[in-house]
C-alpha positions as CSV (number, residue, x, y, z in Angstrom):
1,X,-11.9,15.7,8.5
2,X,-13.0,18.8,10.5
3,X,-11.1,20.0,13.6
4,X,-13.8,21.0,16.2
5,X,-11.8,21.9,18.8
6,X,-8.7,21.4,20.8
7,X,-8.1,18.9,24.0
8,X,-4.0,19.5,24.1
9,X,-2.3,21.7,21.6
10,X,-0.7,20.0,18.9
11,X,-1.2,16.5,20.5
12,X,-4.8,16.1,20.7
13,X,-8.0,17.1,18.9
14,X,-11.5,16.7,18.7
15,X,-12.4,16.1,15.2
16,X,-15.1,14.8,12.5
17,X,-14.4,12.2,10.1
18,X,-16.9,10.8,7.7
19,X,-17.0,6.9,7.2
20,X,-16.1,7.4,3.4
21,X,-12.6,9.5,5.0
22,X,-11.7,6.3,7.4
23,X,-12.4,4.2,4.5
24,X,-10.3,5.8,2.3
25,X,-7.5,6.2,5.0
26,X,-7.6,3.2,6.3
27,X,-7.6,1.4,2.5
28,X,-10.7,-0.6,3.3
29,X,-12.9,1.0,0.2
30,X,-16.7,0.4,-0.3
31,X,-18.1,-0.3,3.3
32,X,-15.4,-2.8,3.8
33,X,-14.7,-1.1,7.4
34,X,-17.4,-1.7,10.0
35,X,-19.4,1.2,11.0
36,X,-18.1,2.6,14.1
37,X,-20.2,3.5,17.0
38,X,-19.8,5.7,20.5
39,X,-16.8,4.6,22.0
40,X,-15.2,2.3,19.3
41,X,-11.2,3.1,18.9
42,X,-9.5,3.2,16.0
43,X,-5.4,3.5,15.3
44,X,-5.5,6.2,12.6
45,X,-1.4,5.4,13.5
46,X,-1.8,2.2,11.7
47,X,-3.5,3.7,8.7
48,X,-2.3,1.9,5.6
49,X,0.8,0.3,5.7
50,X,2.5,0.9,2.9
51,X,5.6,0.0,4.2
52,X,4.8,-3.6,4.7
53,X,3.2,-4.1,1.6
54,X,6.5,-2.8,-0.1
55,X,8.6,-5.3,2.1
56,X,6.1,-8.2,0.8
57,X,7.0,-7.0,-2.9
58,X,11.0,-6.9,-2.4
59,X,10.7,-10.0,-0.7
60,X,8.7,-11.7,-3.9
61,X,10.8,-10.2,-6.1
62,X,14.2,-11.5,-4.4
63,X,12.8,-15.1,-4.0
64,X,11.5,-14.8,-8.0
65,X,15.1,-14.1,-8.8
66,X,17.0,-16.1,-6.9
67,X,14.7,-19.1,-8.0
68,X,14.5,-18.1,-11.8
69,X,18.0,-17.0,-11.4
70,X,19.4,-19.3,-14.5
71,X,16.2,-18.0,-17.1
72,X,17.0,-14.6,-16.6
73,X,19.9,-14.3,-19.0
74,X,17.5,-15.8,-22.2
75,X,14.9,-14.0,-21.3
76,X,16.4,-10.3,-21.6
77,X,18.3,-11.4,-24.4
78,X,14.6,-12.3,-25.6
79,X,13.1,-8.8,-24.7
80,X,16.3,-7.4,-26.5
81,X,15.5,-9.0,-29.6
82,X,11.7,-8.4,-29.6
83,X,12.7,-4.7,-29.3
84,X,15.3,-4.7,-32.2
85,X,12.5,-6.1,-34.5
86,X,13.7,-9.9,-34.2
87,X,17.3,-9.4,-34.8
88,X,19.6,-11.5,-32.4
89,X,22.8,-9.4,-31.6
């Protein structure tokens, strides 16, 4: 992105952005975005929310535990013994 000028100081600009840039910000790779034309508006506020996708994952990972709650205990004592070559402690 290039600054091209100012409309109010540290608020506002006049910019250029290439497609590829908006792409990339707004995590919508290989022409998945629609090309934009005179007037369009985009929310470079939303960008990519990362925060929401790492709500979804905590949330998944919760409801996987609390479901699988009871194989959790046999399984690390699984990945325990795998890692001491096979021997059960």
């Amino acid at each position: 992105m290039k600054i091209m000028g100012i409309i109010e100081p540290g608020r506002k600009y006049l910019a250029e952005v290439s497609q590829d840039e908006m792409e990339k910000f707004m995590n919508k790779y290989f022409r998945n975005m629609p090309r934009l034309e005179v007037g369009d508006t985009v929310d470079l506020g939303k960008g990519y929310d990362f925060l929401e996708q790492t709500r979804e994952v905590c949330w998944s990972v919760k409801e996987l535990i609390e479901k699988g709650s009871r194989y959790i205990g046999p399984l690390t004592e699984g990945i325990v013994m795998m890692a001491d070559g096979g021997k059960k402690k």
